[in-house]
PATI-664208 format. One record per residue (C-alpha): residue number from 1; z, y, x. Coordinates in steps of 0.2 Angstrom, whole numbers, plus 5000, padded with zeros to 4 digits. Each point is the difference from the previous one (the first is absolute). Layout:
# PATI-664208
+------+------+------+------+
! resi !   c3 !   c2 !   c1 !
+------+------+------+------+
!  NUM !    Z !    Y !    X !
...
+------+------+------+------+
This chain:
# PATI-664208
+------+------+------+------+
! resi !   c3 !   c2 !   c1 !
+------+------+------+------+
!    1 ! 6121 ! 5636 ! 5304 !
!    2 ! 5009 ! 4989 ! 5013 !
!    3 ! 5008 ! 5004 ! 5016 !
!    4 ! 4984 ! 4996 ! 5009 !
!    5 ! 4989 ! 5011 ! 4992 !
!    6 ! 5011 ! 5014 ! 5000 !
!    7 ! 5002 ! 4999 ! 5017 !
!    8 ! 4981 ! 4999 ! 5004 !
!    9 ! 4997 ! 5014 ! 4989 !
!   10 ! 5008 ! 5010 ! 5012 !
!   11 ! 4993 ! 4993 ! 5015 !
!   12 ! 5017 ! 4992 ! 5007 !
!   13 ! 5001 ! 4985 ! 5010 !
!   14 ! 5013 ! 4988 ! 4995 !
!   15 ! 5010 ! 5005 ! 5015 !
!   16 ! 4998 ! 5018 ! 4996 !
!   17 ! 5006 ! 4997 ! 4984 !
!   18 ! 5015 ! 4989 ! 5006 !
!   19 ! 5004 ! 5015 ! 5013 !
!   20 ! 4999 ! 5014 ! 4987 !
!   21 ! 5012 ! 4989 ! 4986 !
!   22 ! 5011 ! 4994 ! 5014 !
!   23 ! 4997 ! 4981 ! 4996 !
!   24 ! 4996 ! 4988 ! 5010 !
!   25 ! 4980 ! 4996 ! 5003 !
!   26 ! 5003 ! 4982 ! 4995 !
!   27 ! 5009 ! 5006 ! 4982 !
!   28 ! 4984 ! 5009 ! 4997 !
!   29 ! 4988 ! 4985 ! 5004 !
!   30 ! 5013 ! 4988 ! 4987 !
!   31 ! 4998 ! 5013 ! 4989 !
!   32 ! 4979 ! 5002 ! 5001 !
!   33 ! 4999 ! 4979 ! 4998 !
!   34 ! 5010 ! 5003 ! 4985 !
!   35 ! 5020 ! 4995 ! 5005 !
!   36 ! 5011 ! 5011 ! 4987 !
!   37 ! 5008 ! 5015 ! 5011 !
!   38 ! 5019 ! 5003 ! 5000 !
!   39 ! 5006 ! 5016 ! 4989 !
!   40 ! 5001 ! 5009 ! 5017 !
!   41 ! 4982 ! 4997 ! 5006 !
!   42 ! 4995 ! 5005 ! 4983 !
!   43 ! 5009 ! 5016 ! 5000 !
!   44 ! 4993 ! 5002 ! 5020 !
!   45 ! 4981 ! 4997 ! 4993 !
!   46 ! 5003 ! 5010 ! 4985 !
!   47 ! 5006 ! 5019 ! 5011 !
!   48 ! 4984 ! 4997 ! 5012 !
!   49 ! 4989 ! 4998 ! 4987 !
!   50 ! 5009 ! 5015 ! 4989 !
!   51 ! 5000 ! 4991 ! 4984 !
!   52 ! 5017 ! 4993 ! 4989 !
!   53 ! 5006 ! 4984 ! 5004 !
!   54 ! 4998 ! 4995 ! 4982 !
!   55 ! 4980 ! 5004 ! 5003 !
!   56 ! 5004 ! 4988 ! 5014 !
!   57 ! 5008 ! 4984 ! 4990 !
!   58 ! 4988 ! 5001 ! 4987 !
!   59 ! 4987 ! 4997 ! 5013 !
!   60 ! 5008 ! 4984 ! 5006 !
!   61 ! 5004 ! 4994 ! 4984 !
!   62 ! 4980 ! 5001 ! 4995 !
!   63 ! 4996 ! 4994 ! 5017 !
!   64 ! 5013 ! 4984 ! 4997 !
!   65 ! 4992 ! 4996 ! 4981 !
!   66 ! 4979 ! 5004 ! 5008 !
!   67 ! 5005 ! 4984 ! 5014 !
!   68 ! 5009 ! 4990 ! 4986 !
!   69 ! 4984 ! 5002 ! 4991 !
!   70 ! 4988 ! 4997 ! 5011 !
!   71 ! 5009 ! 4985 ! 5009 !
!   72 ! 5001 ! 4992 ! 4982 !
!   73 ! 4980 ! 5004 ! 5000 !
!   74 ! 4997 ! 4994 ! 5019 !
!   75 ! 5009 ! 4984 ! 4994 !
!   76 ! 4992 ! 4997 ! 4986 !
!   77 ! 4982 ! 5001 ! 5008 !
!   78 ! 5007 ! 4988 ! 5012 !
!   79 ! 5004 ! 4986 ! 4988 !
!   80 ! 4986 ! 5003 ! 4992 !
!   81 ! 4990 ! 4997 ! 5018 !
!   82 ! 5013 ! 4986 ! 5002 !
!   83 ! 4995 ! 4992 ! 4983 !
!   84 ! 4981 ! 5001 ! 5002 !
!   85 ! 5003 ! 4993 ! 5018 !
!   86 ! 5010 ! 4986 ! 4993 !
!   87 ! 4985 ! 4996 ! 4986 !
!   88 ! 4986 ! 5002 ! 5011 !
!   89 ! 5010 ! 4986 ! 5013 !
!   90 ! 5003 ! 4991 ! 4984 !
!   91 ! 4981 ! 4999 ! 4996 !
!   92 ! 4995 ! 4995 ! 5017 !
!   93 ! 5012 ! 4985 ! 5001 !
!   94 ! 4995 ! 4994 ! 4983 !
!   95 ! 4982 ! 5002 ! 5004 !
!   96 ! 5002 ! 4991 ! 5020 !
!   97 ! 5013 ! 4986 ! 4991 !
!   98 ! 4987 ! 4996 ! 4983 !
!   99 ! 4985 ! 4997 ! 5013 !
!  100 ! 5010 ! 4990 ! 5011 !
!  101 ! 5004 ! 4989 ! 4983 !
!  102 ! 4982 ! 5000 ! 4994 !
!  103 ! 4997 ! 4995 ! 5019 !
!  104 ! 5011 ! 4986 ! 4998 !
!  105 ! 4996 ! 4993 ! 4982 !
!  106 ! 4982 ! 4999 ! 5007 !
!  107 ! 5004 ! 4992 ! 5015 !
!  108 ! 5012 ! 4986 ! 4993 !
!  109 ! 4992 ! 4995 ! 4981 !
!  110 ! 4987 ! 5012 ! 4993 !
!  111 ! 4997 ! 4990 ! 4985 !
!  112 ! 5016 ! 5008 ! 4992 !
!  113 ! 5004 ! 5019 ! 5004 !
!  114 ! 5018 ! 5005 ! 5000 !
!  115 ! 4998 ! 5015 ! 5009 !
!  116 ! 4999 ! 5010 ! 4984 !
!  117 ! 5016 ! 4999 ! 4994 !
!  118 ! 5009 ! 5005 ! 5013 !
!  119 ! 4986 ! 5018 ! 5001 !
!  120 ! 5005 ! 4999 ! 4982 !
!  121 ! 5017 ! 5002 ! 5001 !
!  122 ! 5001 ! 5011 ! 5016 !
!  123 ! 4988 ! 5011 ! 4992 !
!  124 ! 5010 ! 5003 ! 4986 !
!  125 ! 5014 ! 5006 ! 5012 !
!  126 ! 4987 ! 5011 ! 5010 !
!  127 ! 4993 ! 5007 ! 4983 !
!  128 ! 5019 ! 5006 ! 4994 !
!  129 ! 5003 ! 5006 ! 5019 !
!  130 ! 4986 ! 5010 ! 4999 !
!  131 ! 5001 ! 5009 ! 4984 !
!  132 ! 5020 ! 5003 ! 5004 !
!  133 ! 4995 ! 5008 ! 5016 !
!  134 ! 4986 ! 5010 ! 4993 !
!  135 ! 5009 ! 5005 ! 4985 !
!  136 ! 4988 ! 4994 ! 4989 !
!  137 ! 5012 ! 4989 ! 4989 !
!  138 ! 5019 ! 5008 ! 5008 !
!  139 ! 5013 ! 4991 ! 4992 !
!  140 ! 5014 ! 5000 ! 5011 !
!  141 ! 4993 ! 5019 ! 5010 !
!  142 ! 5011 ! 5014 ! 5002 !
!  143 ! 5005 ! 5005 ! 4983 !
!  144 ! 5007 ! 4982 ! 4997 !
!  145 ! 5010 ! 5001 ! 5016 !
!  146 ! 5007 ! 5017 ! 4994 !
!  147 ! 5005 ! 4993 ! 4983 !
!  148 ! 5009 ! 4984 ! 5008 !
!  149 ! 5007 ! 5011 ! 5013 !
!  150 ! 5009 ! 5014 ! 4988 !
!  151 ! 5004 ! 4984 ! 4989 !
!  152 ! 5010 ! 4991 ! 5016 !
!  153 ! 5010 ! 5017 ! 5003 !
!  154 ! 5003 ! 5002 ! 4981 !
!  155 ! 4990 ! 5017 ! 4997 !
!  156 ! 4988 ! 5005 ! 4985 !
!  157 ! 4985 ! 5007 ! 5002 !
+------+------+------+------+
């Protein structure tokens, strides 16, 4: 259980609480957002709340590896968003771009349509962007980066 928690289980304001454990009221807001507290702090926190200090640090340490986890989380939802955002854009530029050609093949000479190659190739492209985004067909996804990353640094797995 964190600082925070403790403290509103026993119905304390932050300022109560930085009156009753002599710390400053801005030391207890850095510590509540998360900022790691000085030994001192700690051993203030840990007499209010009448528990061992080591109770205390062990708190921290788990609260330190839950934000480490869920930022890693948070960020990979975020390039995920940023990789379907970056496909969707694809697909509407390749869509906008091939109807401007087909516009242009018809406009100029009809009698011969070159505009399919061009949808041809670029669809290929769009086809392998898509199935990399979506996973469908993940060569080069996390797994891959993990293994070229511990390779780089010289570790087995």
């Amino acid at each position: 259980m964190n600082i925070r928690k403790r403290r509103l289980q026993k119905g304390w304001s932050q300022e109560q609480l930085a009156q009753l454990s002599g710390l400053n009221i801005r030391t207890v807001q850095r510590i509540e957002r998360g900022q790691k507290p000085s030994l001192e702090s700690l051993n203030a926190l840990a007499a209010v709340f009448e528990i061992d200090l080591s109770e205390l640090q062990g708190e921290q340490e788990m609260n330190k590896n839950n934000q480490t986890s869920q930022i890693s989380e948070e960020e990979r939802a975020i390039n995920y968003v940023r990789d379907i955002k970056g496909f969707y854009s694809h697909a509407i530029t390749y869509s906008l771009v091939i109807s401007l050609l087909f516009i242009i093949n018809f406009v100029t000479d009809s009698s011969y349509i070159w505009a399919w190659w061009p949808m041809l190739g670029w669809g290929i492209g769009l086809t392998s962007h898509g199935l990399n985004v979506f996973e469908v067909i993940n060569f080069f996804g996390p797994k891959w980066e993990q293994k070229q990353v511990e390779k780089r640094l010289g570790r087995k797995l």
